[in-house]
N, C-alpha and C positions, 0 to 999 in steps of 0.2 A: 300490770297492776298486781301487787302482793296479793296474794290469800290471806287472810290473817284466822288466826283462833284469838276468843277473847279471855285465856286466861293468862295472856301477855301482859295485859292491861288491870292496874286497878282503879279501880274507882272512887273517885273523892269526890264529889256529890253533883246537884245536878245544875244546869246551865238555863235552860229552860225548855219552852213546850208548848210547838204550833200546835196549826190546821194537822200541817201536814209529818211534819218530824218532833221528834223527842231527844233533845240534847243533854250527854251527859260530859264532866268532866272527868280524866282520870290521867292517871300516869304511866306510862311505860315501862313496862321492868325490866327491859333492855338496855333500854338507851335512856333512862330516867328522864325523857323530855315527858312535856306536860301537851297533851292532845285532847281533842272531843272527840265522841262518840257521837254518831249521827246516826237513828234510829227510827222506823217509819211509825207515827204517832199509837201508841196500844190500841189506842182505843178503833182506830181505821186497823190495824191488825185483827184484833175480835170480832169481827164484823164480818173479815176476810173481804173487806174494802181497799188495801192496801196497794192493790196492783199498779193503780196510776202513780205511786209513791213511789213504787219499785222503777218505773218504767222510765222518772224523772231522776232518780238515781243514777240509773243506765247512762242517760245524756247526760246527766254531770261527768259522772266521767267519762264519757266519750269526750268530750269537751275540753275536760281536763289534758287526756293525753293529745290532742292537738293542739291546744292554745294555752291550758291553764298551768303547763309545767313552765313553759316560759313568760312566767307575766309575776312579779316578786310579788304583785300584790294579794293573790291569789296564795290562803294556806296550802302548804303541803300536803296531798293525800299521801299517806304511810299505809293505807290499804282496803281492803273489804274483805267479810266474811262469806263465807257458802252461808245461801239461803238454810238454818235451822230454827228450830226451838231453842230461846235462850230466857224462858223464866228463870232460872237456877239462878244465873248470872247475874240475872237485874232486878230477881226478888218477888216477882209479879206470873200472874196466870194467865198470857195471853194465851199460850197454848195454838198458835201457826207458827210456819218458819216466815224467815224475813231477813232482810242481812241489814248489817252494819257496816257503816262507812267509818270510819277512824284518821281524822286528818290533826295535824301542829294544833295545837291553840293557838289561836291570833295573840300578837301584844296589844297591849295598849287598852283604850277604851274604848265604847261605843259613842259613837257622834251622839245619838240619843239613846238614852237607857232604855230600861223597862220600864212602861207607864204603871207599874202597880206599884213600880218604888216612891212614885209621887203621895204614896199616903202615910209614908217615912216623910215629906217635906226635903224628899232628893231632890238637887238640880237638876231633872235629867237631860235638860237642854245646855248646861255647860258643852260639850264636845263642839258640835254643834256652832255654837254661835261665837266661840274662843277661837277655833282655829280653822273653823271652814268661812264664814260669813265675814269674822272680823279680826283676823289674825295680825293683829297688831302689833305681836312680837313670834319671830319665826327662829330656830335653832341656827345659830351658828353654819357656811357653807349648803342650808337650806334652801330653794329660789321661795319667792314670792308666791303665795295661794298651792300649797304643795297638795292639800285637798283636790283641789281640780284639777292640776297640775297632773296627777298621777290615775287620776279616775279616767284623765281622756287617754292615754298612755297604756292603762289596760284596756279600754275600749278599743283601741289601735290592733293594740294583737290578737282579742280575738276575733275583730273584722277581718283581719288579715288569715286569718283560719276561716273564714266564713259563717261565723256568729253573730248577734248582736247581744250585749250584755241588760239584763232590765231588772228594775227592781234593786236598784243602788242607790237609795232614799239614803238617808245617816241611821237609820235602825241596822242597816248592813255592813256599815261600814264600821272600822274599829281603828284607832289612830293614839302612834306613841309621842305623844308632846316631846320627847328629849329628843328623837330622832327626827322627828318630822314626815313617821312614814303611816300609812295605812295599809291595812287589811279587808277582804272584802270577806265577811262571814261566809254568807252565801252568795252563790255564784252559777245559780242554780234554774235563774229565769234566763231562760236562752229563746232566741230567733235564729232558725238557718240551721242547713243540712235536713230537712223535712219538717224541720219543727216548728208549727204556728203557734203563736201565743194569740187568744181571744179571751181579755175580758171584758166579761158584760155586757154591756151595748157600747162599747168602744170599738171592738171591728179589730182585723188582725193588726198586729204592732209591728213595726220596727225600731230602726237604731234611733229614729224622731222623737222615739219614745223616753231614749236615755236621754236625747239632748232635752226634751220640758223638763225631766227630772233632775236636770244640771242648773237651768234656768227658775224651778220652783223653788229646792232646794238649798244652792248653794252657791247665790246671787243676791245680797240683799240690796233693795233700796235705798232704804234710811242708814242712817250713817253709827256709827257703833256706838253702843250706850254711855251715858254718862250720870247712870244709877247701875252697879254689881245687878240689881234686882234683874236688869234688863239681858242678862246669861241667861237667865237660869230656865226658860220655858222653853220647849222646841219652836221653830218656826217654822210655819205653814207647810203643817201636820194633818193637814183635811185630806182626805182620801180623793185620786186622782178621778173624775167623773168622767171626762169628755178630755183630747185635747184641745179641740175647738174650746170648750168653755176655759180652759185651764189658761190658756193664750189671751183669752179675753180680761182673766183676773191678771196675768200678769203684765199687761195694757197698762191696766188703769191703778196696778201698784207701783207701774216705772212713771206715771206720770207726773208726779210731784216730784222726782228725784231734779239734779240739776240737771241741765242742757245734755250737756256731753255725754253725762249716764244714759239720762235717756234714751239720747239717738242710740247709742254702740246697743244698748241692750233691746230697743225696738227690731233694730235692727235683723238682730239673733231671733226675736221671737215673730217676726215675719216668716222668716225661712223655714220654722219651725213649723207655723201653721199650715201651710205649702206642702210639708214635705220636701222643700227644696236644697237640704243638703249632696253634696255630692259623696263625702265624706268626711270621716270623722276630725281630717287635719281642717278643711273647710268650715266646719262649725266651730275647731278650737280656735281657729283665728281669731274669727271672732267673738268667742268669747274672751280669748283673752287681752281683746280692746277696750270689752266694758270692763274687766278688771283692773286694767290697767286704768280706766278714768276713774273708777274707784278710790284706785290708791292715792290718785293725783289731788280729789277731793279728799280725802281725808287727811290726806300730810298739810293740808293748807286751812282745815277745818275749824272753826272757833270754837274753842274749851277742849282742844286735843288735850290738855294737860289731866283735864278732869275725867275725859274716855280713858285715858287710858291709867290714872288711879284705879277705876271702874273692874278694867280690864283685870288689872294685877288682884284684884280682891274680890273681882269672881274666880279666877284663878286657883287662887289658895286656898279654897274648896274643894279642891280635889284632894286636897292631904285630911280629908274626914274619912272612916273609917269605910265607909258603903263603897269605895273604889278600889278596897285592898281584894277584894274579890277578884276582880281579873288583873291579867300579867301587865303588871303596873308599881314600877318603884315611884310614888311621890315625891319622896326624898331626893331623889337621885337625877329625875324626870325637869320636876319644878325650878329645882335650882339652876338648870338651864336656859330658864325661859326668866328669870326675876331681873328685873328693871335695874 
């Protein structure tokens, strides 16, 4: 892994700002590529709380260099800094050392925005429900449901490295409509090689845990809208409580789907509740049977003509100005995908 100094880097503003990190945008003055700056939150820096920040850094990239360089989906790390002092740099007085991670910028968008852009009247749920849930038009040479398609595909290699990947909701994911491909922002909730994950009263996790998050997430029931309105909000956005409870909700929201839905999808969330995957090609299977009856419903669906008007005119949303922000031609993207 490179060393880097950050006066390689400029800075063109900021990206955003958890629990735990503080992301900034800036550019390379090397190699003019456009990167983030991943930063452990100031505020756990001032405190000299930061250590578990550092420590989750560490296993990211350890992670990285076992599994994360070979998985496209995964940004490039370009490097890290020696633990210092960098107010100068970022303008601020935290005043401890801490380092910096510096990886590509993802392309594309985020499946779900920022929820504070909702008080601009963003969509932030376009990503999301356009080409994960209802992808009703796919690029050119694309396969079918490329969203999952690819999320199970990095989850493959870093099993195969001895990880589990968690915390791959649509706020982590980032996706370019013209290509068809995604990015995983962070990549940074891992299981394996010593590392347990424990939240809450949910109890240690594993790779069961990315299969609910594939099944909550990025499986809908109902059939794709036939009001634009029906893009625009994320879907089932409620914070993960229990798997048991979560399996239970998603019970009784496959229940009204049709027959075939059903079963393939009951199916999936049996084995899930269990713990009874063996792996992650055993749980793609079947998931991609309920996708597959999915598709079969909806190519046969009444008012397809009107879903998919819907479709093209939440679509065309994304050429408003609030998407020029991340690495995103509208222009160039959209006309790809136009009916």
């Amino acid at each position: 892994m490179e060393t880097l100094t950050l006066d390689r880097f400029e800075l063109t503003g900021p990206l955003g700002s958890g629990a735990d990190y503080d992301v900034r945008a800036a550019v390379d003055r090397e190699t003019g590529q456009q990167v983030v700056l991943k930063r452990p939150s100031p505020q756990a820096v001032r405190r000299q709380m930061h250590g578990p920040i550092e420590d989750r850094t560490t296993r990211t990239l350890e992670a990285y260099e076992r599994a994360g360089k070979h998985c496209d989906a995964v940004p490039r790390v370009v490097g890290v800094t020696e633990a210092a002092i960098h107010d100068e740099y970022f303008g601020d007085d935290v005043g401890q050392p801490y380092r910096v991670r510096v990886e590509e910028r993802a392309a594309g968008i985020p499946l779900v925005g920022d929820p504070r852009s909702r008080i601009l009247r963003v969509p932030i749920g376009l990503g999301q429900n356009l080409f994960a849930l209802h992808p009703l038009v796919t690029p050119p040479s694309v396969e079918p449901w490329p969203v999952q398609t690819q999320l199970l595909a990095a989850q493959e290699i870093f099993q195969a490295a001895g990880y589990a990947l968690l915390d791959l909701g649509p706020h982590n994911v980032f996706y370019s409509p013209g290509s068809g491909r995604i990015s995983l922002i962070d990549a940074s909730a891992l299981v394996g090689h010593g590392i347990e994950t424990t939240v809450g009263n949910r109890g240690p996790q594993d790779v069961h845990d990315f299969y609910l998050e594939m099944l909550k997430f990025y499986v809908a029931p109902d059939p794709p809208p036939s009001d634009p309105a029906g893009y625009y909000d994320p879907y089932n956005q409620r914070p993960v409580i229990s798997l048991e409870q979560e399996c239970d909700d998603l019970d009784r929201a496959f229940s009204g789907a049709g027959d075939s839905i059903r079963e393939a999808a009951t199916a999936c969330i049996g084995k899930v509740r269990t713990r009874g995957y063996g792996s992650v090609a055993e749980f793609a299977g079947d998931l991609q049977e309920c996708l597959r009856q999915i598709t079969i419903h909806t190519a046969g669906m009444n008012g397809r003509d009107d879903a998919m008007a819907a479709w093209q005119s939440a679509l065309n949303r994304l050429a408003e100005s609030h998407w020029t922000r991340y690495q995103f031609d509208a222009d160039a993207e959209l006309a790809v995908l136009s009916a």
